[in-house]
Structure formats: C-alpha cells, structure tokens
C-alpha positions in Angstrom: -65.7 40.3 7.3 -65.5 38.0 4.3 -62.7 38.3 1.6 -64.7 40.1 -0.8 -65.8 42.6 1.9 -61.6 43.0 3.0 -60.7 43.6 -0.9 -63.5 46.3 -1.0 -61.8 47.7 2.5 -58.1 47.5 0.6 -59.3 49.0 -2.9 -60.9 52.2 -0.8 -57.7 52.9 1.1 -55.5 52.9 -2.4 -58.2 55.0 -3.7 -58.5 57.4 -0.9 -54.5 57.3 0.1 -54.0 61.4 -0.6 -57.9 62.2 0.5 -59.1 64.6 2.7 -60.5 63.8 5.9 -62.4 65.2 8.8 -63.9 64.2 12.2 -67.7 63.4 12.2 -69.5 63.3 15.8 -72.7 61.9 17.0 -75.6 63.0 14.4 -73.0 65.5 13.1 -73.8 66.6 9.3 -70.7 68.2 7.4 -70.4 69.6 4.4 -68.0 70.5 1.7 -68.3 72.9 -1.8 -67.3 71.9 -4.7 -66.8 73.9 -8.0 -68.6 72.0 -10.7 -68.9 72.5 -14.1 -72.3 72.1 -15.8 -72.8 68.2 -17.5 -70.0 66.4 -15.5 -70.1 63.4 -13.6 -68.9 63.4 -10.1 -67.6 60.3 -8.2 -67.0 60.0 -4.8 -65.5 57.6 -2.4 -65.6 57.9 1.2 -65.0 55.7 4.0 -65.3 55.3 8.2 -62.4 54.6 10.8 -61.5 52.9 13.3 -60.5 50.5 11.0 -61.2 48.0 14.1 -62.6 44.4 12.6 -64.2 43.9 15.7 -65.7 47.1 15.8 -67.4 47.0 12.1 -69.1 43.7 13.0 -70.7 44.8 16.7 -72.1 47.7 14.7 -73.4 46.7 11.5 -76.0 49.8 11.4 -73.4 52.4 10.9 -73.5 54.1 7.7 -73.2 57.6 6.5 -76.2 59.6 4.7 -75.1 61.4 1.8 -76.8 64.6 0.5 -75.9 66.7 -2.5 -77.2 70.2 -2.9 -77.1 72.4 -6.7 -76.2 76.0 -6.2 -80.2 76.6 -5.9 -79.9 74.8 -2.7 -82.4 72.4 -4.3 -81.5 68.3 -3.2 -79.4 66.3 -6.3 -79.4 63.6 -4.4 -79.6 62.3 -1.0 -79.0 58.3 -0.3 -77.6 56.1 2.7 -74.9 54.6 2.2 -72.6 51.7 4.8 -69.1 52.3 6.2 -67.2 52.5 2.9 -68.7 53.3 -0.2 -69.0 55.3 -3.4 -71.6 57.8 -4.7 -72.0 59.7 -8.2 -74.3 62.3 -9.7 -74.5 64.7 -12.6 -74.4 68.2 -12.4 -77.0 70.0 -13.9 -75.4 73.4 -13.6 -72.3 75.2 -12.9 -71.6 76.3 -9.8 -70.7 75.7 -5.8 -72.2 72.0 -5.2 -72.8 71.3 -1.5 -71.6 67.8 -0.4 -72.8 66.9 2.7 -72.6 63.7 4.9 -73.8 62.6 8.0 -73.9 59.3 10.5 -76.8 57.5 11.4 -75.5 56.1 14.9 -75.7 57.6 18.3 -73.7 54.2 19.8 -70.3 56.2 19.7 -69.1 54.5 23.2 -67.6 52.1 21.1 -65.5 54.5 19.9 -62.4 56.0 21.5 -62.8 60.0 21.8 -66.3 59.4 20.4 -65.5 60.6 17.2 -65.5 59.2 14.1 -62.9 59.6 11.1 -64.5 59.9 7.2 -62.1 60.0 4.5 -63.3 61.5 1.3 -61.8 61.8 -2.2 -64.1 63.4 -5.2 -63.1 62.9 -8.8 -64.7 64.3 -11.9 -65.0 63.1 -15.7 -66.4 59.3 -16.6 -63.2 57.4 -16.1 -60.3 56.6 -13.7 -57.3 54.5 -14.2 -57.0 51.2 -13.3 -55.0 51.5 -10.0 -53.9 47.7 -10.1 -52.8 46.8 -14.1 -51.0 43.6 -13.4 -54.4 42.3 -13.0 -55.5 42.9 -17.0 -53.7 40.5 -19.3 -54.9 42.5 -22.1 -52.5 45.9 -22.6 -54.6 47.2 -25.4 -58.0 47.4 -23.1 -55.1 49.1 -20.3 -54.5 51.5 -23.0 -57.8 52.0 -23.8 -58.6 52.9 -20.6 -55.7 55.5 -20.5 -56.5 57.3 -23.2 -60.5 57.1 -22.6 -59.3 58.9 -19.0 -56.7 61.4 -20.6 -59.9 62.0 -23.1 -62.4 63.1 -19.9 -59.6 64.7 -18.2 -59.2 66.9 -21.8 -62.9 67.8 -21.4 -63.0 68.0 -17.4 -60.1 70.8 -17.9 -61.9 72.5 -21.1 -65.4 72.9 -18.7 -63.3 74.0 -16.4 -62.0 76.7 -18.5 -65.5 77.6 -19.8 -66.1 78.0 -16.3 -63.9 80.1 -15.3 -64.1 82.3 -18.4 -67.9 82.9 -17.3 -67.0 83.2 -13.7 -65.0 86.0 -14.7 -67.1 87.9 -17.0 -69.8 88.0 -14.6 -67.2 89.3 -11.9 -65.8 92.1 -14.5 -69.4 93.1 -15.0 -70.1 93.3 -11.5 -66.9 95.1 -10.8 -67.9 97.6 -14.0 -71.5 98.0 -12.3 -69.8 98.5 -8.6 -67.5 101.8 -10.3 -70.3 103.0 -12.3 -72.4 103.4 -8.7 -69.2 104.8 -6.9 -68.5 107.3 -9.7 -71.9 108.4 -9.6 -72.1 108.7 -5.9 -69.1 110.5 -6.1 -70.9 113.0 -8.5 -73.7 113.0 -6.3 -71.7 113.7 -3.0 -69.8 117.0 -5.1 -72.8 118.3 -6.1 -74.2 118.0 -2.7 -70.9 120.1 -1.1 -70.8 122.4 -4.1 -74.5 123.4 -3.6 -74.0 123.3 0.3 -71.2 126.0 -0.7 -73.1 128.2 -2.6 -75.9 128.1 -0.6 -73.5 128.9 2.8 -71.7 131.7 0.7 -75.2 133.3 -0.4 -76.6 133.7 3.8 -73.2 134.6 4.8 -73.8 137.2 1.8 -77.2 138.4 2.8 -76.0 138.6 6.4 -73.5 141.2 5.9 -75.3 142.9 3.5 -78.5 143.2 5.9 -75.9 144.1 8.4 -74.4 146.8 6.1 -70.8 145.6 6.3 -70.8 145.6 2.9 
C-alpha cells in the first residue's frame, strides 16, 4: 500500500473514530434507516477491518456494494465501492432511507472468525470541518469553512424541524381518525346491547303473558 493509499486509510479512521459498526459475513447484505429530510445531501464513509496490510493486498477484489433505497422502496442509488470509501446522494423525499451494504467476496478463510468488521459514519448538510487545520495556512478560508458548515448545520436542523412538525401532524390526524372509529364503534356496540335488551325484555314479556303469569 502506497503512501497516498495509507493517508486515505488514516483520514477514514479520524473520520469514522465515534462510528457505528457491525459484522458483515459471507454475501451478507445489511441495512440501516435513516430519517432524511427532503433536499439534503447525505455523505457517508465506511470502511473494512482487519486492518491487516498483508491481508488488503492478497485480496484486492474485496469491496462492499452499496445500495440506497427512498421510502417507496424504489433504488437511489446502488454502486461498488473498495475497502474504504465514501458515498453521497440526495434525497428526494422525506422519510426512512434504507442504507444497505453488502461484500462481494466469498474468500473469508483469510479471515479470523470469518467475519468481516464495516465501520460506518453518515453525515448530512454540504459541508464538514476540516479535521486537520494546521494544514491550511490561510485562517480566513478555515473560517469560511466553519461558518459555511454551522450555515448547513442551521438548515440540516431547520429540515429537521419541518420534519418533524409534519411527522407529527400526520400522527395527530391519525390518532384523531383512530378515536373517531373507536367512539363510533363504541356507539355501535351500545346500540347493539341496548336493542339486544329490549328485544330479550319484549320475549321474556310475551312469554309470561302467553303463560298468563301476568
């Protein structure tokens, strides 16, 4: 692995430090949901372990296939990526977003346990900070890049809102529409007993009466 490939390997470990993770087995596909305003740009970076050198290079065909699903079910995208990566895509509308990823190898006897390890970390808006500033001599493109991440963080958290705003008028009319069927039902079911009554009260009526007991 060449310097530029090792840097690439470094920068994905600061960026997923405080990621999820989960265990991926032979042909396994897993997926996770994501609740994803309309209009927003998601970014995702994702990589493989063992972290064995030796490993990567006797298996230069592993890579992960990455598929992203709308609420419809209907495919965002769907690409193949190597051992560490990024993707990104747009949603199109709000919503639970399937992210679902998947390995490409059946050689897992190189691996100990047979089971591989994908780190994951998704971030929405346009912009990230700069994780390594000492690098820029210029402080006013630093700030720039702060305030142009504090500006899609603004809006992330404002779609967010909207979101949730709309998530919970639609669960307040559904809840409205759930006691307007149970108060209804409940009318139905007493008219149901009271006429039941009536009805019992009227034979047991008729019976004495043909009887002559009254």
């Amino acid at each position: 692995m060449g310097l530029r490939g090792t840097g690439l390997v470094l920068q994905c470990y600061l960026v997923l430090a405080a990621a999820m993770y989960f265990d991926l087995g032979e042909q396994e596909e897993k997926c996770i949901i994501e609740e994803v305003p309309d209009d927003m740009l998601v970014t995702g970076y994702f990589l493989l372990e063992p972290w064995d050198l030796k490993t990567f290079r006797d298996t230069p065909h592993l890579g992960v296939t990455v598929t992203v699903r709308d609420p419809n079910h209907e495919v965002v995208m769907s690409k193949r990526y190597g051992k560490f990566s990024k993707f990104t895509f747009t949603t199109h509308m709000s919503g639970q977003h399937y992210l679902c990823f998947q390995t490409n190898s059946t050689r897992f006897s190189v691996f100990a346990g047979e089971r591989l390890k994908l780190h994951l970390d998704v971030q929405m808006g346009q912009h990230s900070i700069d994780r390594s500033p000492d690098r820029t001599k210029d402080n006013l493109k630093v700030l720039e890049a702060s305030l142009s991440h504090l500006t899609d963080q603004m809006l992330y958290i404002t779609r967010q809102q909207d979101y949730q705003r709309e998530r919970e008028e639609s669960f307040r009319q559904m809840s409205e529409d759930t006691n307007s069927s149970v108060l209804w039902w409940a009318v139905v079911q007493t008219s149901i007993l009271l006429s039941v009554g009536f009805w019992q009260m009227k034979r047991l009526r008729d019976f004495f009466i043909s009887k002559k007991l009254v």
